[in-house]
C-alpha positions, 0 to 999 in steps of 0.5 A: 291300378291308376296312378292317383290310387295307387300315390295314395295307396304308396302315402297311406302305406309309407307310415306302416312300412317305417314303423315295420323297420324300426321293429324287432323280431324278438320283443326285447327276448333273446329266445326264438319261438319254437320252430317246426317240431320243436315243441314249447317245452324244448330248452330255448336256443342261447345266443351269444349277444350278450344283454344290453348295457343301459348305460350304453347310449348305443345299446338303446332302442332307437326312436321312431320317426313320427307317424307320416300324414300321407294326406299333408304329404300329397299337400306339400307335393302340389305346386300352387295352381295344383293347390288352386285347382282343388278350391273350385268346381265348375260346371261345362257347356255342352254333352262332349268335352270341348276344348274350354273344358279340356283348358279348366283340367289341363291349365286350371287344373280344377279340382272337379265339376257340376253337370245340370240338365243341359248336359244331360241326353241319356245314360249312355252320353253321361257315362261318357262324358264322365269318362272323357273327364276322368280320362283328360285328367289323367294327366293330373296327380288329384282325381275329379269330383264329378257331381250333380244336383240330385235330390228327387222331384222337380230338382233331378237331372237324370235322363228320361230313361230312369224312374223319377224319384219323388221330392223330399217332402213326398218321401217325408210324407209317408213318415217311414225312415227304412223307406226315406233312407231306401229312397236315398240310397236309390239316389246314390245307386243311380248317381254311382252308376253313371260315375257321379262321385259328388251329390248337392243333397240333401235339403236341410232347409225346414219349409216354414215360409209357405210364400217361399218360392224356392224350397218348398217339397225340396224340404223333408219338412216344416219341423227341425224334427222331421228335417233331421229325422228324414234328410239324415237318413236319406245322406246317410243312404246316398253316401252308403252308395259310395257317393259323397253328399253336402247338406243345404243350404246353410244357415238356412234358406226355408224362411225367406220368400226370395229365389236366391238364384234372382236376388238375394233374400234379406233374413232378420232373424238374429242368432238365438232365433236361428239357434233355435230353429233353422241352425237345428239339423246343420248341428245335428249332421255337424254331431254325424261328420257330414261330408260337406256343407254348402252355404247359400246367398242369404243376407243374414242381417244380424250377423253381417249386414254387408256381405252374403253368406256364402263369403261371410266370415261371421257366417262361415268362419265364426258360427259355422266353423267356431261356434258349431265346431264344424272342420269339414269342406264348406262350399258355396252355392253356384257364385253365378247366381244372381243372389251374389252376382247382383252385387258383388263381382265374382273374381273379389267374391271367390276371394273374400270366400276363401278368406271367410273360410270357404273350401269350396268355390262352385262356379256353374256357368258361362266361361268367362265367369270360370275364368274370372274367379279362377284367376282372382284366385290365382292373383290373390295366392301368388300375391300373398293375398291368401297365404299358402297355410290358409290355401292348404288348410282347404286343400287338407279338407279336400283331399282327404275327402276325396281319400275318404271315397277313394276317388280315382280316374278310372273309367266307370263300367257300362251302365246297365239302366234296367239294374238302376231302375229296379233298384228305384221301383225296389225303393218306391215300392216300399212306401207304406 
């Protein structure tokens, strides 16, 4: 079994063992169950202890210890910078490992990656470099989320070799929900084959903007209705796959007609009007225990004029965290995005983050913005800018996790192509 398993393995284990020991073998009876051939009726054998004196304090039944939480265990285990590690995803340049990438495992330590298009040649080359990460950070206690944009239609990083599967609004169309969660349980097949343990899907942005350059039939819809109906069933095929799934974009990008990934969209919608349309499938995954949620770029002019939402504490902290009641992982779309960049450095950004209750920071590209954030981090910990309770409450979500997916380091089987695909065409063909 490969270590990480088997730590979490030992931690789930260890409260079950001390329970066991403070057992006894006869329920509070000196009488033993019958053995072999000794039948219920034979009289029962006496002992010579005699019955406990309650007045005797050393008679009474000792208390057990607490209950261990083996994930706050495996917290308190982690030096700071393991800790660190585990608040950041960052993407890699090129189709092998290099030593830039091998630097973010061994000395950062980063709690995983994201890999796009240009890392992508074909199944073979993706499966891996898959194993290569996983097999690197063999050196680390704390398995690698390896994830991916996968949604379907224009937003696919999957080599030629696969079938495409359709956008979200193509799927939506056909109004069948076996078929929707069919399509998204192909996603996941597809993703669990190559070794992806981590998917940036789905979309539950309703596309009420026709001028928004941005989502579009990225959308399962222009209705709360049809959104929830039809993205909840696609998360919940993907993540029947093993894979874990984070819903986007929070609290809602499909009214704006600015491309986040430029510029950052101005939205003056004021809370009440948010509650009553965009807010609407967020509450609803949040009611389902959604894995993870990713907040975008938005400039949310009613609630924080001055900060974008993905490091807003009035957006992440207060509504999402307090008003929406959500205690699961909160990411940030890609911090090298010109919706962020264009106005804040990324260093004070991956900072003011994580003070806004972000567990997640998503650094995608160019090394030296990697670096940039990861060392702010470091500086703001080791400061005592972001104090060690704050940095474990995100590691704690973290961790369990990657728990619940039972995320290890070992290698991923060959992937068989023409299986995945039947899976997809087995899917699509059941489009009514």
């Amino acid at each position: 079994m490969q270590k990480t398993a088997y730590k979490w393995f030992v931690l789930l284990l260890l409260p079950a063992l001390l329970l066991a020991g403070c057992g006894t073998s006869n329920q509070g009876s000196n009488s033993i169950d019958p053995a072999p051939g000794q039948t219920s009726s034979s009289p029962p054998i006496q002992t010579d202890t005699p019955n406990p004196d309650p007045s005797d304090e050393t008679a009474a039944t000792p208390t057990p210890d607490p209950q261990l939480d083996p994930i706050q265990e495996q917290v308190n285990q982690m030096s700071l910078d393991e800790k660190i590690g585990q608040l950041v995803i960052v993407g890699l340049d090129g189709t092998e490992m290099n030593g830039f990438t091998q630097k973010m495992i061994q000395d950062y330590k980063v709690g995983g990656f994201i890999l796009f298009k240009d890392n992508i040649k074909n199944a073979q080359q993706t499966h891996a470099l898959l194993n290569d990460l996983k097999q690197t950070n063999n050196s680390n206690d704390i398995p690698l989320w390896l994830s991916v944009d996968q949604e379907g239609g224009r937003v696919s990083r999957m080599s030629s070799e696969f079938v495409k599967i359709p956008a979200a609004g193509h799927v939506a169309a056909a109004d069948n929900l076996p078929y929707t969660n069919g399509i998204g349980k192909a996603l996941g097949t597809e993703l669990k084959a190559l070794g992806f343990n981590l998917d940036f899907a789905p979309v539950l942005d309703i596309n009420s903007n026709p001028k928004n350059p941005v989502i579009g039939d990225r959308s399962y819809g222009s209705t709360p209705d049809k959104v929830i109906a039809h993205g909840l069933e696609a998360l919940d095929g993907i993540t029947s796959e093993g894979v874990a799934a984070v819903v986007k974009h929070f609290p809602g990008h499909g009214d704006t007609s600015v491309d986040s990934h430029y510029d950052l969209p101005l939205v003056h919608k004021t809370l009440e009007e948010l509650e009553k349309f965009e807010l609407i499938p967020f509450k609803e995954a949040i009611e389902q225990d959604v894995d993870a949620i990713m907040v975008a770029h938005l400039l949310m002019m009613d609630l924080d004029a001055k900060h974008p939402a993905s490091i807003s504490k009035a957006v992440i902290n207060d509504l999402l965290r307090e008003k929406l009641g959500y205690e699961g992982v909160v990411i940030t779309d890609d911090m090298t995005m010109g919706g962020l960049l264009n106005g804040n450095k990324i260093g004070d950004a991956s900072v003011t983050a994580i003070h806004a209750g972000v567990d997640i920071v998503l650094v995608s590209h160019e090394e030296k913005l990697r670096i940039e954030a990861l060392d702010a981090l470091r500086q703001a910990v080791h400061s005592g800018e972001i104090t060690e309770e704050r940095l474990n409450e995100s590691v704690y979500r973290v961790l369990s996790l990657k728990q619940k997916y039972q995320l290890n380091d070992d290698a991923t089987p060959d992937v068989d192509v023409s299986a995945v695909n039947e899976v997809i065409n087995n899917a699509l063909q059941a489009r009514p």
